[in-house]
N, C-alpha and C positions, 0 to 999 in steps of 0.2 A: 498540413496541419490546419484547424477548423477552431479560428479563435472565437468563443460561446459568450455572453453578459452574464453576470453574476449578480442576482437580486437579493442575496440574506444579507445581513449590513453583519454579522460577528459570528465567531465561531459557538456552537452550542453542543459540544460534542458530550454533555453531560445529559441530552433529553435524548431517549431513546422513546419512541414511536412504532407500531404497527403501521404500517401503510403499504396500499397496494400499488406497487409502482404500475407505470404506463403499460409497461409489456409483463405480458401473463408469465410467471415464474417456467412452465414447462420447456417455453422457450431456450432456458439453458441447459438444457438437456442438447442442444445444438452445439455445445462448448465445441466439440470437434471438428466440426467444419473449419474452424480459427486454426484449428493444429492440423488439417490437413492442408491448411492454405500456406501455413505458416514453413511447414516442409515443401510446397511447391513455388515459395517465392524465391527472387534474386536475394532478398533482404536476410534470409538466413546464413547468406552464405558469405553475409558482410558486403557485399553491393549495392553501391548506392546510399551505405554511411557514412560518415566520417569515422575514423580511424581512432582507435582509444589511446590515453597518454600511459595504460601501467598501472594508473590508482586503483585502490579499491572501490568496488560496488559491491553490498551488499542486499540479496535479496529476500524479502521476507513474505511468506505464506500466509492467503489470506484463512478466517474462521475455519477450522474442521479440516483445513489442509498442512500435508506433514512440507515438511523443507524442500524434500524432493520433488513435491509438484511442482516447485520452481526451477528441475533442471534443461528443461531448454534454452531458457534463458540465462543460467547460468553457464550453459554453454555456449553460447551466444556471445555471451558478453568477453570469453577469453577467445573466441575467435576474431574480434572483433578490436582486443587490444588493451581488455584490462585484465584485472587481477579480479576475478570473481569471491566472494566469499558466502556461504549459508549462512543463515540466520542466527542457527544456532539452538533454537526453541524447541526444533525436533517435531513438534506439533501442535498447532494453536487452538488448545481447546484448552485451557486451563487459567489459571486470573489472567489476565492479562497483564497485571501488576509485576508479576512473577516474571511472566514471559518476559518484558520489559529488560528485569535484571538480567536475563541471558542473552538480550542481542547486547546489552550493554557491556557483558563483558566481551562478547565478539568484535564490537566495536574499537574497543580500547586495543583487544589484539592487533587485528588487520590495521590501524593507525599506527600501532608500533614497528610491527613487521611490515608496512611499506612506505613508512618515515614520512606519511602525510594524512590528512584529514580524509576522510572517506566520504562516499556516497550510497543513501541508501534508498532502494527500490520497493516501497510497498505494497501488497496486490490487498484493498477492501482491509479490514483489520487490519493486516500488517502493514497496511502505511501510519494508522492510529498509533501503533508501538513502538513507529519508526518515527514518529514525531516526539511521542513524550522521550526518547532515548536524546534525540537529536537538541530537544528544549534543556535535559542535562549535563549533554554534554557537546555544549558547542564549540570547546577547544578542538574537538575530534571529527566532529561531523560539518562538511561541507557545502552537502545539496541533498533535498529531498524529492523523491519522484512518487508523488502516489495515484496508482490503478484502480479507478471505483470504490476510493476511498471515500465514507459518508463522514467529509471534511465539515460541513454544517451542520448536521444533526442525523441522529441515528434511526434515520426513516426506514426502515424495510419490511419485508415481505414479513406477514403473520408468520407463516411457516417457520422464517427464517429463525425470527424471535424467539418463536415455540422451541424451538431445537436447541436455542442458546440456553431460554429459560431451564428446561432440562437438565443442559449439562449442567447449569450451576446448584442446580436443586440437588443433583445427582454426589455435586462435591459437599453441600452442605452436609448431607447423610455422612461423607465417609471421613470428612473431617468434625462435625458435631458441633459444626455453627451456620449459622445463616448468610448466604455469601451475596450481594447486594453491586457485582459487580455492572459498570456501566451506569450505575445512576449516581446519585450526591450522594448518598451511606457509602459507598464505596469506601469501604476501611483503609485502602494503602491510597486512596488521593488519587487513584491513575486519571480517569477523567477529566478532572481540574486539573492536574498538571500537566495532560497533554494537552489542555485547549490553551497553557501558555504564550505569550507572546515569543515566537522564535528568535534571536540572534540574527541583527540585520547581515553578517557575514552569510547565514545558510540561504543558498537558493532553493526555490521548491516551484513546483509545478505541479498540474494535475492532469491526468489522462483520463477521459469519461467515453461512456457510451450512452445514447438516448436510448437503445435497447436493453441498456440495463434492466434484467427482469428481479434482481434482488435488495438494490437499492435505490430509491431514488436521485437521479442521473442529476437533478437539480441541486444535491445536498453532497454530489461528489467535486464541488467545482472551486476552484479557490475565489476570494475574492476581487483580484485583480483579471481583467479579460485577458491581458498578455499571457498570465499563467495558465489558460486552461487551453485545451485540445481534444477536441472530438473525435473519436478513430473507427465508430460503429462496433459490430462485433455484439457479443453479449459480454453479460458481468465473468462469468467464470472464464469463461476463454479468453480472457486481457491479457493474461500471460502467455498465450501462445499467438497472440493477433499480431499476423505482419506489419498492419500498418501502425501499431500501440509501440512496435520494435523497432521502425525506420520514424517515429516521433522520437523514441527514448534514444535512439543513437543521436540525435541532432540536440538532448535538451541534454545531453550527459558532457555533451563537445561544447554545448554554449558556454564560454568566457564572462558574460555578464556578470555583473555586481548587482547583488539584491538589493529594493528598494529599500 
């Protein structure tokens, strides 16, 4: 693990920005290599981690990906010794606010059905969803893990934005309002209620890449250096990246008490 310094002094997850990260977007068109590596490492096959206690994790898909992108890892993570659970969203292209309400009832599930607080996994976006879920409901949620998640501020790729802007444009037409998602109009709050101050019970870390070609790798970092972890790899391929898997088996096993 590659402890990084973290220079933005607060969280600002309600500015969203165009910016051309360091590494040119076509780069993650490479996402594969990560899953080819990820099927030829020892760490898939649970070697060289430590050993899961049973609890839930749950994992959640980042922008424009459905829940199943996240099944390697969630097969992973029961080979490995926990209780895996899906998001539940089905597919993250829609308010976010919304989305929200459905890992939250997921949440509340897997806490009932394994008689303790859970842990959730967010890849980019869905660690954003996994925080404001985790900021409401900290009786349930234990530890947050986010994967190139733009944890300071919503820096990414034109493209990336364009494609966002779209979808929401796309929902304005077919619901006959204007949906203002990720900025302060933001009608359900999600923004400002995920840039909350979390629950000093919930632990959270972050996992980055400087190859991140989608967001900037600077604004996926949390503010404490202890918290963060460099593992290379590109943005999309986090979730199949061996060494993102033998980080998250060691940060899912750490015992620590959050500051």
């Amino acid at each position: 693990m590659v402890i990084a310094a973290v220079r933005t002094p607060r969280p600002r997850l309600q500015e969203t920005v165009a910016a051309m990260p360091e590494t040119p977007l076509w780069r993650e068109s490479l996402w594969a290599v990560n899953w080819l590596a990820l099927r030829l490492s020892p760490v898939y096959y649970g070697q060289g981690v430590p050993k899961g206690d049973g609890g839930a994790v749950i994992t959640v898909p980042g922008f424009m990906c459905p829940d199943v992108f996240m099944f390697e890892m969630h097969s992973w993570l029961r080979r490995i010794g926990y209780h895996p659970y899906y998001s539940g969203i089905n597919v993250n292209a829609s308010c976010p606010g919304e989305l929200a309400e459905r890992l939250s009832e997921t949440v509340r599930r897997a806490a009932k059905e394994t008689g303790r607080r859970v842990r959730i996994v967010g890849h980019s976006l869905g660690g954003i969803i996994g925080r404001r879920v985790a900021v409401e409901q900290p009786e349930n949620v234990s530890q947050l893990v986010f994967m190139g998640t733009p944890l300071q501020a919503v820096h990414a790729h034109p493209q990336i934005l364009a494609a966002g802007t779209a979808l929401m444009a796309a929902r304005s037409l077919v619901y006959g309002r204007e949906c203002h998602c990720f900025t302060p109009e933001c009608e359900c709050g999600f923004t400002k209620k995920a840039a909350n101050k979390l629950a000093p019970s919930i632990t959270h870390d972050a996992i980055f890449t400087k190859s991140d070609g989608v967001v900037d790798w600077h604004d996926a970092r949390e503010h404490e250096p202890r918290r963060n972890h460099e593992v290379g790899g590109t943005h999309v391929g986090l979730p199949y990246n061996p060494r993102a898997y033998r980080v998250l088996g060691y940060i899912l096993n750490d015992r620590r008490k959050a500051a």
